[in-house]
C-alpha positions as CSV (number, residue, x, y, z in Angstrom):
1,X,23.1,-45.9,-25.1
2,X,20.3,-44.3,-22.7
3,X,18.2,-46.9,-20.9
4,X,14.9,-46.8,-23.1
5,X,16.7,-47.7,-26.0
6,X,18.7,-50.8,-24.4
7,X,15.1,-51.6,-23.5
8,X,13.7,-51.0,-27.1
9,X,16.0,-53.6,-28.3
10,X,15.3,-56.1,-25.3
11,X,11.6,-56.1,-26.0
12,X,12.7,-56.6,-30.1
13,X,15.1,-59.2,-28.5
14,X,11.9,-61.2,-26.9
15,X,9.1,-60.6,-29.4
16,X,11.1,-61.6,-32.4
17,X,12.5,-64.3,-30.4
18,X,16.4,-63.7,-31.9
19,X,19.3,-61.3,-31.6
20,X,18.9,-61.6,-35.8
21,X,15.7,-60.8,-36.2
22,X,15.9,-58.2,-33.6
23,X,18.6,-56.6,-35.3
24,X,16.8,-56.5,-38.8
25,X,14.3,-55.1,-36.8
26,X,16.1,-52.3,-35.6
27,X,18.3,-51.5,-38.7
28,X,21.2,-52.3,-36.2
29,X,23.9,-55.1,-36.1
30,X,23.7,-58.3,-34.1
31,X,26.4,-56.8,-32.2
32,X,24.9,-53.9,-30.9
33,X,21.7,-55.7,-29.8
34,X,23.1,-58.0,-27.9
35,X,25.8,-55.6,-26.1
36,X,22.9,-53.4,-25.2
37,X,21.2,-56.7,-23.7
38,X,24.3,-57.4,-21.7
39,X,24.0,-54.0,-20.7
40,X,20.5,-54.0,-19.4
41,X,21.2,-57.6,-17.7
42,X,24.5,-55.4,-15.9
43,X,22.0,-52.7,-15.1
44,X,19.8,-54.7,-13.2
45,X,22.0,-57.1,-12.2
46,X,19.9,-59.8,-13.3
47,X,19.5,-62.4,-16.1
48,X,16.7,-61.6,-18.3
49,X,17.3,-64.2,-21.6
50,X,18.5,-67.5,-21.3
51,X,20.6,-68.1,-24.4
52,X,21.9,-71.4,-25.9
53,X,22.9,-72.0,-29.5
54,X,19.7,-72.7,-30.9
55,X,16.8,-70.5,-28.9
56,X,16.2,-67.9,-26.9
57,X,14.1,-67.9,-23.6
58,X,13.0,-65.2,-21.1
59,X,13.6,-65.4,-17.7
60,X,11.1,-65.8,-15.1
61,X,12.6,-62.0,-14.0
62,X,13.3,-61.4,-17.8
63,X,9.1,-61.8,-18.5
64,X,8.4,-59.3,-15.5
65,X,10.7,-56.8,-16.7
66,X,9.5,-57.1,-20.2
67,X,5.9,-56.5,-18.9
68,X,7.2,-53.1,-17.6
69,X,9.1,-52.2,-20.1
70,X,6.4,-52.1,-22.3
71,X,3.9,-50.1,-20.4
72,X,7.3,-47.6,-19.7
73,X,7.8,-47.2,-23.2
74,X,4.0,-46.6,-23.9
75,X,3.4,-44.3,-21.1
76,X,7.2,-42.7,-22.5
77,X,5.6,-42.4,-26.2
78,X,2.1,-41.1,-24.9
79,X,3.7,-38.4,-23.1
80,X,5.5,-37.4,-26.3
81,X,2.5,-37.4,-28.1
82,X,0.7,-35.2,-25.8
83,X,3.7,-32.9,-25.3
84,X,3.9,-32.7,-29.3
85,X,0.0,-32.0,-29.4
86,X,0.5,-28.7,-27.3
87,X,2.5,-27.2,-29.6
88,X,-0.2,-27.2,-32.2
89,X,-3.5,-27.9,-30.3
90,X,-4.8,-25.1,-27.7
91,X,-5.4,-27.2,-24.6
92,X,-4.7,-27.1,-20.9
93,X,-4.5,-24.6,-18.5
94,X,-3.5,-21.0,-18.4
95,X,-1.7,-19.3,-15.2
96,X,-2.2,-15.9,-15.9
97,X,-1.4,-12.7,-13.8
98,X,-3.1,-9.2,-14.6
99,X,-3.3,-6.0,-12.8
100,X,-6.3,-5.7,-10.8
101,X,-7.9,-2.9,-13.1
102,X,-6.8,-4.6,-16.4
103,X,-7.8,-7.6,-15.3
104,X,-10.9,-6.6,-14.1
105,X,-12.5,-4.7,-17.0
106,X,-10.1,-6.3,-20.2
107,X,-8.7,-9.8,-19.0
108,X,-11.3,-11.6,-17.8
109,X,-13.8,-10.3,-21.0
110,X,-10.8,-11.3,-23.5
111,X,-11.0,-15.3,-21.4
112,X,-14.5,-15.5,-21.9
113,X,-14.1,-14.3,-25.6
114,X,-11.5,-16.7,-26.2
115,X,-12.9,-19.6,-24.4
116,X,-15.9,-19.3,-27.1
117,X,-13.7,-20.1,-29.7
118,X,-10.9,-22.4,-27.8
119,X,-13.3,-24.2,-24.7
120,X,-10.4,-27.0,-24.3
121,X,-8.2,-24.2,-22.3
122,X,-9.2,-23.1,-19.0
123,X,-7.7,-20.5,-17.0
124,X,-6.5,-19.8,-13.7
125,X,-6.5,-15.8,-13.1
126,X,-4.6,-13.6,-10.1
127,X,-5.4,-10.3,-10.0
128,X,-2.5,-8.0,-7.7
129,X,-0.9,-4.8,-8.2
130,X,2.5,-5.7,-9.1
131,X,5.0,-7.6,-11.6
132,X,5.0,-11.1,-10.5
133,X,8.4,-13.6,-11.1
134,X,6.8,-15.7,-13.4
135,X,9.3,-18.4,-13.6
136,X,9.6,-18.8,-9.6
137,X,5.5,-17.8,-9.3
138,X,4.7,-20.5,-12.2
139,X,2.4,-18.2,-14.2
140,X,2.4,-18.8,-17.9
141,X,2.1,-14.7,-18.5
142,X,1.6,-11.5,-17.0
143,X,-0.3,-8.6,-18.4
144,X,0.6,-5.0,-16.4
145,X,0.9,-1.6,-16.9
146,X,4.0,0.1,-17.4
147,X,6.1,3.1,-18.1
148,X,8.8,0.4,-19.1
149,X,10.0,-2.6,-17.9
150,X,13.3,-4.0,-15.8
151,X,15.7,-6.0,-17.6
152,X,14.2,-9.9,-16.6
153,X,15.2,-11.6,-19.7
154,X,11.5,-12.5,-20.3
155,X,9.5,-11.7,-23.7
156,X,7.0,-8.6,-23.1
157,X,4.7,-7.9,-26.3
158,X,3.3,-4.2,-26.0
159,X,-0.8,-4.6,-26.1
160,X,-1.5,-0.8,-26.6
161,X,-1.6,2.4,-24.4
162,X,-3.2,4.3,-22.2
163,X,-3.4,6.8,-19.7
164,X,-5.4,7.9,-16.4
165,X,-7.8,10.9,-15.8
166,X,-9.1,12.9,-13.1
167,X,-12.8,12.0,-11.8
168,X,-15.5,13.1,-9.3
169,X,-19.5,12.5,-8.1
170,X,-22.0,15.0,-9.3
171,X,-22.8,14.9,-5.2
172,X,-18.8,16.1,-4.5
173,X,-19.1,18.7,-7.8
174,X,-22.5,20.1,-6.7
175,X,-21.6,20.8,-2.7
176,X,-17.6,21.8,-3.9
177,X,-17.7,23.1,-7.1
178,X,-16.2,22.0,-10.2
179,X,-12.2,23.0,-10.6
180,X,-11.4,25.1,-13.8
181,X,-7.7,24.3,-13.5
182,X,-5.2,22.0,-12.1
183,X,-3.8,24.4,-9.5
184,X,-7.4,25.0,-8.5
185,X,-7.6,21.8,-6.8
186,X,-5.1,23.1,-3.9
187,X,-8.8,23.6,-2.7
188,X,-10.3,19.9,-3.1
189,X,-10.0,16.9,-1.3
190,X,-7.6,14.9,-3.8
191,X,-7.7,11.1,-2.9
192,X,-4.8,9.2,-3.5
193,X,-3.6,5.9,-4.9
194,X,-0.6,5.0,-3.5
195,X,1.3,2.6,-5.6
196,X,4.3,2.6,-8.2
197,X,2.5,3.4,-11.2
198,X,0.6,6.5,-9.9
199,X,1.6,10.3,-8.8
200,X,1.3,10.5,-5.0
201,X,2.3,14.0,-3.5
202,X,3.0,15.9,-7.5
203,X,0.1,15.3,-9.9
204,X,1.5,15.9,-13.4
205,X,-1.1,17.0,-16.1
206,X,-0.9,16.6,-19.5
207,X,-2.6,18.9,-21.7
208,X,-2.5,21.2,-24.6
209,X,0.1,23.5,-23.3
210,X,2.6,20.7,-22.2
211,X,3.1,19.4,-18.7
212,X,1.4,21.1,-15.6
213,X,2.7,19.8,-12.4
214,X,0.4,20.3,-9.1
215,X,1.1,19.6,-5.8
216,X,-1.2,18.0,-3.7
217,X,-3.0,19.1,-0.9
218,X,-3.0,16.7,2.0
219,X,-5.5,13.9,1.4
220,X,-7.7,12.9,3.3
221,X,-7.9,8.9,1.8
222,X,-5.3,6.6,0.4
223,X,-5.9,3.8,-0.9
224,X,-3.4,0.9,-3.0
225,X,-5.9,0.0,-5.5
226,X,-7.9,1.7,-8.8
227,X,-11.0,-0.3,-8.2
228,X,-11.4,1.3,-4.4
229,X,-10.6,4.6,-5.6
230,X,-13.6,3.9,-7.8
231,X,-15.5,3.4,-5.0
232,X,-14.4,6.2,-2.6
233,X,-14.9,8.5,-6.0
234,X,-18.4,7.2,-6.1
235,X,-19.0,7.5,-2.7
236,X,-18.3,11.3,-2.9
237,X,-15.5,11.6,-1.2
238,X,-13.1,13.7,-2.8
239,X,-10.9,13.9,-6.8
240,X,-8.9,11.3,-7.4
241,X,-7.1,9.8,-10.7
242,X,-8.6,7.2,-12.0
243,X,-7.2,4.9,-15.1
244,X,-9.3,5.0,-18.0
245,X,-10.8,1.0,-17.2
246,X,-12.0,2.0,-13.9
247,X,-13.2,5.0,-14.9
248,X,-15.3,4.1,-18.4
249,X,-18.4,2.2,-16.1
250,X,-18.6,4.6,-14.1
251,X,-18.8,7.7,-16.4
252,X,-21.0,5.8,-18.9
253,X,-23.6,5.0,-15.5
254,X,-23.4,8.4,-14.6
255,X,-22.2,8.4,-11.1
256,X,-18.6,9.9,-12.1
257,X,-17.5,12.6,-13.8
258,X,-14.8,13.6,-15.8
259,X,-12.8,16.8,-14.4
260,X,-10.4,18.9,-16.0
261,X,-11.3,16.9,-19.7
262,X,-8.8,18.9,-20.9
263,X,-5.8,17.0,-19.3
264,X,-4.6,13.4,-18.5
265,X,-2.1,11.6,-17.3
266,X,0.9,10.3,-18.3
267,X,0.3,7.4,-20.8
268,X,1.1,3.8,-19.8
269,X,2.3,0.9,-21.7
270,X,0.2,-2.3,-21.5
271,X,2.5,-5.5,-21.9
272,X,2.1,-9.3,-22.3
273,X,4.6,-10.7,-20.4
274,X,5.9,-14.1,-20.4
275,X,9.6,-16.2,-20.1
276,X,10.5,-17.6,-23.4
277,X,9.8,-17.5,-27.7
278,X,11.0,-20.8,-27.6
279,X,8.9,-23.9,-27.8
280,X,5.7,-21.9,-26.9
281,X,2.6,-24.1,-26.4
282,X,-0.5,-23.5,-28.8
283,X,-2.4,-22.4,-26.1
284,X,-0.1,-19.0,-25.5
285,X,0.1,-18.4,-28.6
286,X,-3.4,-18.6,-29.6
287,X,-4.1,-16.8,-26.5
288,X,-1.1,-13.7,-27.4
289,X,-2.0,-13.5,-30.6
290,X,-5.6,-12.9,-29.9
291,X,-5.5,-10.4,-27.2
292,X,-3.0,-8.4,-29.3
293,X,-6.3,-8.5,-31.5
294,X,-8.6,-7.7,-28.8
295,X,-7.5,-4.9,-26.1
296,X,-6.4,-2.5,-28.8
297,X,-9.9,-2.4,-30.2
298,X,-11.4,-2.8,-26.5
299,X,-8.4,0.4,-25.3
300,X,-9.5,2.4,-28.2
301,X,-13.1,2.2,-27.7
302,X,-13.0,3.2,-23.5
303,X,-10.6,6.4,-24.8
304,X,-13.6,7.4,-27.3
305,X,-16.1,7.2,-24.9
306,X,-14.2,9.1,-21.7
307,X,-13.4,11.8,-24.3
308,X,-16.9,12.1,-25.3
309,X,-18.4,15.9,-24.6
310,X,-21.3,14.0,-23.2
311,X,-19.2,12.8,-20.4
312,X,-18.8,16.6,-19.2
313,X,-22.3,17.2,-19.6
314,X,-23.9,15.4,-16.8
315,X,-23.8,18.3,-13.9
């Protein structure tokens, strides 16, 4: 017998004042209260009930301990209660990792979105470039970009796809001319980001005609991020690939352009990562189920508007 039961039937044992009545209490035998009494006593190596023929007593010790048993047991049933809740009430907070691009234009719309609906959940929200341990980093999920994913043992639900394409300024089109082909950009400055997900020295196009592969001139900026090739883009400084959620602000505002529209990149898988289907808390699952709602709709809509002929139009 664990030790909050032997102290479920002590505190019987001293409200009802008898091992009987205890018992009846407990749908249990005389027996087996008072073993588990003797038990507790053994425990604590103290006496907690005087007993004589005719009545039971506490202790001076036996009042104490009664006093904190009590409270344990309510703080014991409270923490089951609130435990149950989150299974079927969204509440508490959310440690959630994103890719800085994804996070930046989808993730942190979807929170405030959700929070609308669900204000009881708040969020805590780290935005790098890579696929985080959750179990050993404590994040609740992870939402990345991926051609596929290693073997972790963790549940990944697929969000949607999507891909990357090639941008410039109207300034860097107008004093270097527009390219007509992939292997026309041998004469460009092609800025590269340099992480696992993206082509560094071999840029593979996509198109109507199959794969095109280019190799890249040397460049004369590298950068580890999407968001500061956004910038450097903007900024005139050379080509560079761009996924479609930096790109779509940028395109819509008019200070990038879209080059080579014919061709994209290879498309990437966007997952919901996170380490178990079992026992999962309302909050993740109100949270899954609506983003697998959300950035399919949200994917679907950047793709129609950087393969609009109006983004080619503005030079």
């Amino acid at each position: 017998m664990d030790v909050f039961q032997t102290m479920r039937f002590f505190i019987a044992v001293a409200q009802s004042g008898s091992f009987t009545a205890a018992a009846e209490i407990l749908d249990t035998t005389t027996t087996n209260v008072s073993k588990a009494v003797s038990s507790l006593e053994a425990r604590v190596q103290t006496r907690l009930i005087n007993r004589t023929t005719r009545r039971l007593a506490l202790t001076e010790a036996g009042a104490r301990y009664l006093q904190r048993c009590e409270k344990i047991l309510d703080e014991v049933r409270e923490a089951d209660e609130e435990a149950g809740t989150a299974q079927v009430m969204p509440v508490g907070r959310l440690k959630i990792h994103a890719m800085s691009a994804i996070g930046n234009h989808y993730v942190i719309e979807a929170i405030a979105r959700y929070r609308k609906t669900h204000p009881s959940v708040m969020f805590d929200l780290t935005l790098t470039n890579r696929l985080p341990d959750l179990l050993e980093e404590g994040y609740d999920m992870s939402i990345v970009l991926a051609r596929n994913l290693p073997d972790s043992g963790f549940v990944a639900q697929r969000l949607g796809i999507t891909y990357s394409i090639l941008c410039a300024s109207p300034a860097y089109l107008k004093k270097r001319g527009i390219p007509d082909s992939p292997s026309s950009l041998c004469s460009h400055d092609c800025l590269r980001i340099v992480n696992t997900l993206m082509p560094v020295e071999n840029w593979e196009f996509e198109g109507s005609a199959g794969v095109e592969t280019v190799a890249v001139p040397l460049s004369p900026f590298h950068v580890n991020t999407a968001d500061a090739m956004t910038i450097a883009i903007t900024n005139g400084m050379g080509i560079g690939i761009q996924p479609i959620a930096s790109a779509v602000d940028g395109l819509k505002a008019g200070t990038l352009v879209r080059v080579l529209p014919e061709y994209h990149f290879e498309e990437l898988s966007l997952f919901a990562i996170y380490p178990s289907r079992k026992f999962v808390d309302a909050k993740i699952k109100t949270w899954l189920e609506f983003l697998k709602d959300l950035i399919p709709e949200l994917l679907a809509s950047d793709e129609k508007i950087v393969d609009s002929p109006k983004m080619d139009e503005s030079l």
